[in-house]
C-alpha positions in Angstrom: -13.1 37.7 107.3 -16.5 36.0 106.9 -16.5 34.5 110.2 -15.6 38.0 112.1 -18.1 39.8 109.8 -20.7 37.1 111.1 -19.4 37.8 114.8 -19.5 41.8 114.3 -24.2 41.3 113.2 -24.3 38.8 115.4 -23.4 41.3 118.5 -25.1 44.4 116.8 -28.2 42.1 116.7 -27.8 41.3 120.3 -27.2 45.0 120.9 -30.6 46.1 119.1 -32.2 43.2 121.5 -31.3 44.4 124.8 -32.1 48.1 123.7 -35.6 47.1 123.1 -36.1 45.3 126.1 -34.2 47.7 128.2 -37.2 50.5 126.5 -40.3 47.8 127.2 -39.0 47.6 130.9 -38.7 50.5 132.1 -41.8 51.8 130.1 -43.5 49.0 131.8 -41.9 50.1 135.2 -43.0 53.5 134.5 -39.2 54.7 136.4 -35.9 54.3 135.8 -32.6 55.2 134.1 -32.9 55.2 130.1 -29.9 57.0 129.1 -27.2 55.6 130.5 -29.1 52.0 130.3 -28.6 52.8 126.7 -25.3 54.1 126.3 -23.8 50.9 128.3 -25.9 48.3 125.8 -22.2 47.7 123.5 -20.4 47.6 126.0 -21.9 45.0 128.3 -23.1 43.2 125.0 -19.4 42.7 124.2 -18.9 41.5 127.9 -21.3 38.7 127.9 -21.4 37.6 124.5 -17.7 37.9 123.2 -15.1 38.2 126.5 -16.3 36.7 129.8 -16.2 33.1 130.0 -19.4 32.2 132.0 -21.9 29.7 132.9 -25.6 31.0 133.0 -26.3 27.7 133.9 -23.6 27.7 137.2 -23.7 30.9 137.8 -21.9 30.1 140.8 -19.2 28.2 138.8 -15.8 29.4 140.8 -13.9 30.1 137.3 -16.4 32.6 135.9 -14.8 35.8 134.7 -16.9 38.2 137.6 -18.4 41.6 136.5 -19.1 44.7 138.8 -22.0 47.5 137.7 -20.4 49.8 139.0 -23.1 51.8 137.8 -25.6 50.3 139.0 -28.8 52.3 138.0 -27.8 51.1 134.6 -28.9 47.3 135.3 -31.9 47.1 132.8 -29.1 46.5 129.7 -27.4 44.2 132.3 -30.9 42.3 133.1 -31.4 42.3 129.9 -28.2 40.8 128.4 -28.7 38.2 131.4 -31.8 37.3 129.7 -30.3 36.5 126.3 -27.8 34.9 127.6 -29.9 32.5 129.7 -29.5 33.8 133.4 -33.2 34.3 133.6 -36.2 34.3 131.2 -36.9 37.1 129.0 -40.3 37.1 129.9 -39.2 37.8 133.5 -37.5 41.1 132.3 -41.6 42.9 132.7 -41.1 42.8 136.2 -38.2 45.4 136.6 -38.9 47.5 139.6 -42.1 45.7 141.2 -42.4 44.7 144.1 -41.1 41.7 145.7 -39.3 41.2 142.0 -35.7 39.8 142.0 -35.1 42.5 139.1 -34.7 45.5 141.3 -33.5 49.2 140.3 -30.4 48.4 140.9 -28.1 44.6 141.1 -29.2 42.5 144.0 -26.5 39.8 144.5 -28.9 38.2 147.2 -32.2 38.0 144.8 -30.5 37.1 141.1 -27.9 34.4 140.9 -25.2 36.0 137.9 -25.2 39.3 139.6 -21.6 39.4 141.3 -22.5 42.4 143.6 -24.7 44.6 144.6 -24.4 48.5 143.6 -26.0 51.1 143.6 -23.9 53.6 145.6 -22.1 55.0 143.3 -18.0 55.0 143.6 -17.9 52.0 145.3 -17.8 49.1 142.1 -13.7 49.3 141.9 -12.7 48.8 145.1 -14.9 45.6 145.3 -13.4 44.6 141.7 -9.6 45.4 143.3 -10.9 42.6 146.0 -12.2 40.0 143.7 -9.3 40.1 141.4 -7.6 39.7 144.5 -9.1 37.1 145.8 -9.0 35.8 142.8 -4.8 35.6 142.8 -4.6 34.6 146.2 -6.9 31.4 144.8 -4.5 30.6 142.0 -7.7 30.8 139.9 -7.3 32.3 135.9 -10.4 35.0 137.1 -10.7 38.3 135.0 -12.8 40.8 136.8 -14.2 43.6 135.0 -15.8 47.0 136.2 -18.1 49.3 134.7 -17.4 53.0 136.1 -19.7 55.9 135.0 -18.1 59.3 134.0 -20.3 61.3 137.0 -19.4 58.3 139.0 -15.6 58.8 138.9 -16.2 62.4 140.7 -16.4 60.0 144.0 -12.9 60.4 145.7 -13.4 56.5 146.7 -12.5 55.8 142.9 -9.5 56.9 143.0 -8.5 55.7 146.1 -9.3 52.1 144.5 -7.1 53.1 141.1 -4.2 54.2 143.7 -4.8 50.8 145.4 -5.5 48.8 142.1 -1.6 50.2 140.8 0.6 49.4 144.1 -0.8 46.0 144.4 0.2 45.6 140.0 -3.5 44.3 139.6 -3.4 43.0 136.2 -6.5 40.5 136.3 -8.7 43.2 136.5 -10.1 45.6 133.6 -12.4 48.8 134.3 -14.2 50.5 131.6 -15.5 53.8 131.6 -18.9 54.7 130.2 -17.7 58.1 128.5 -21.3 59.5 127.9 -20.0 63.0 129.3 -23.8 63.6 130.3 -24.7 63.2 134.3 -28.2 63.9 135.9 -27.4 67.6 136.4 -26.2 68.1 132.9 -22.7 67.9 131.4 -20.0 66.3 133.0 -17.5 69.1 132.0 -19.8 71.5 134.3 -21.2 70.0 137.3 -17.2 69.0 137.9 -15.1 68.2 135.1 -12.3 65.1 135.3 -10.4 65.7 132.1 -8.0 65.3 131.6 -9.1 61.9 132.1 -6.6 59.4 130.3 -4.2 60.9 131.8 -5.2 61.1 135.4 -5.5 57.2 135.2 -2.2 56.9 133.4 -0.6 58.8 136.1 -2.0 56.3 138.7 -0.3 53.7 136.7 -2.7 52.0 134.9 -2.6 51.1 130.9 -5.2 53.2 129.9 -7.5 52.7 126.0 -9.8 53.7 124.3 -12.5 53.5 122.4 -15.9 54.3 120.3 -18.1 52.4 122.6 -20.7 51.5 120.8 -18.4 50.2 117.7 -17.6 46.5 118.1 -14.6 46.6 115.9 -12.5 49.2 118.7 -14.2 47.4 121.5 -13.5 43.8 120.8 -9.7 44.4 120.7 -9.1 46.8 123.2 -10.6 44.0 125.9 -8.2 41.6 124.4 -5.2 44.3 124.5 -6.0 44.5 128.1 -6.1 40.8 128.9 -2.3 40.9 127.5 -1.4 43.4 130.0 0.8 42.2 133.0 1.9 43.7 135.8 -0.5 46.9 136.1 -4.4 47.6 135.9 -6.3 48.5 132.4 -8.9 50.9 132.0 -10.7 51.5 128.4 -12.2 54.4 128.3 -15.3 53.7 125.9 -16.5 56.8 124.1 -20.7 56.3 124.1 -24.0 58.7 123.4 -26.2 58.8 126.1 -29.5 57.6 125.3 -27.8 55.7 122.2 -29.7 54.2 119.7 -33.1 56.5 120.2 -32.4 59.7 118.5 -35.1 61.8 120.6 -32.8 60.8 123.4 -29.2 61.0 122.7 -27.3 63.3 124.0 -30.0 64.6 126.3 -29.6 64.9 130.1 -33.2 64.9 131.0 -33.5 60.9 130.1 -30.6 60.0 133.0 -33.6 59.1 135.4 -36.6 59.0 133.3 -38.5 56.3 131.6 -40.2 56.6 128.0 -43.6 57.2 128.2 -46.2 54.7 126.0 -45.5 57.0 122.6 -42.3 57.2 123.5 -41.4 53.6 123.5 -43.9 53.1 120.2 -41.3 56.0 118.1 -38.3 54.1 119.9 -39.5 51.1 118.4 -39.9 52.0 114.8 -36.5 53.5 114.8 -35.2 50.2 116.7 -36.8 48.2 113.8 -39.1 46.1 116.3 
């Protein structure tokens, strides 16, 4: 019990970390996507720090567990948990956006060793998952790939095509996870074109579906390791998060999808972030 409780502050701590760099960068930047940077932070946090088996060092090592931002305008938590984790240094995190920096708006593959593929396009991060976890099968090699899909995202008809695809061929080395934030840059998911009922819909194209409070470590944790478990069919946990999580002038508000804090912004984040 004392060793899980330790686990459970140790990832909350990380969490708090990458949610104040993720505000310093893209204050610094002066442009990018704050809310859904935000409401990812858990999620990716519990990726890199609890489930993935990886090798900042080698991040080329063939065995790593690979990891597809689907999502991809929400790489400053991903940058960010890179950093901590030893990918890059922290001090390199300043330089998201610049020019000529290898810590673009969105994942580079070709600029930042650790990023397994470049996104940005959105609706195209499963059906390049289905292929690595694939590839991965057709290797022999004990590879878990995991996916992270946004809720506008998941409008795109190419993401369904992929959880058709990811069903047939029984794709069980392979985990997506939604980011449930129900908030897209036009305003609420439900409106600009609604997907409910979502569990179902991916339960009817065969996969196991979960889920979860995404930002609560004890519902996370062992919903990835029910889906490591599963055999013969794909998992999806759909993780239940706050857009703009963690900054309370910012959850739950559309108007942040795209835009950085401003200087006294990031100063009131801070203070409620503890830093």
């Amino acid at each position: 019990m004392v060793e899980a409780d330790s686990q459970m502050e140790s990832l909350q701590e990380r969490a708090r970390q990458i949610r104040i760099h993720v505000l310093k960068m893209l204050t610094r930047a002066g442009s990018g996507h704050t809310g859904g940077s935000l409401s990812a932070v858990e999620v990716i946090t519990a990726l890199y720090f609890y489930k993935m088996r990886i090798r900042p060092q080698d991040p080329d090592w063939e065995d790593r567990d690979r990891f597809v931002l689907s999502k991809g305008h929400a790489v400053p938590a991903l940058y960010a948990a890179m950093a901590i984790a030893g990918y890059l240094p922290q001090e390199e995190l300043m330089t998201l956006r610049q020019i000529d920096s290898r810590l673009q708006g969105h994942p580079d593959m070709r600029t930042l060793p650790g990023i397994d593929f470049s996104t940005g396009s959105l609706g195209q991060g499963l059906s390049v998952a289905n292929g690595m976890a694939l590839a991965a099968r057709l290797d022999q090699r004990d590879v878990r790939v995991y996916v992270l899909l946004g809720d506008g995202e998941i409008q795109e008809g190419q993401v369904w095509e992929a959880a058709m695809a990811a069903s047939h061929y029984e794709i069980d080395n392979l985990c997506a996870i939604l980011d449930f934030n129900k908030l897209q840059i036009d305003g609420c998911v439900l409106e600009v074109m609604s997907i409910e009922p979502v569990a179902d819909k991916w339960r009817s194209f065969g996969w196991e579906v979960m889920e979860a409070d995404g930002h609560d470590f004890s519902q996370i944790l062992p919903a990835l390791d029910r889906a490591e478990e599963v055999k013969g069919r794909p998992s999806l946990i759909i993780a239940h998060t706050i857009k703009g999580k963690g900054v309370s002038f910012m959850e739950n508000q559309a108007k942040y999808h795209g835009v950085a804090p401003t200087p006294d912004e990031l100063e009131r984040a801070l203070i409620e972030l503890g830093s």
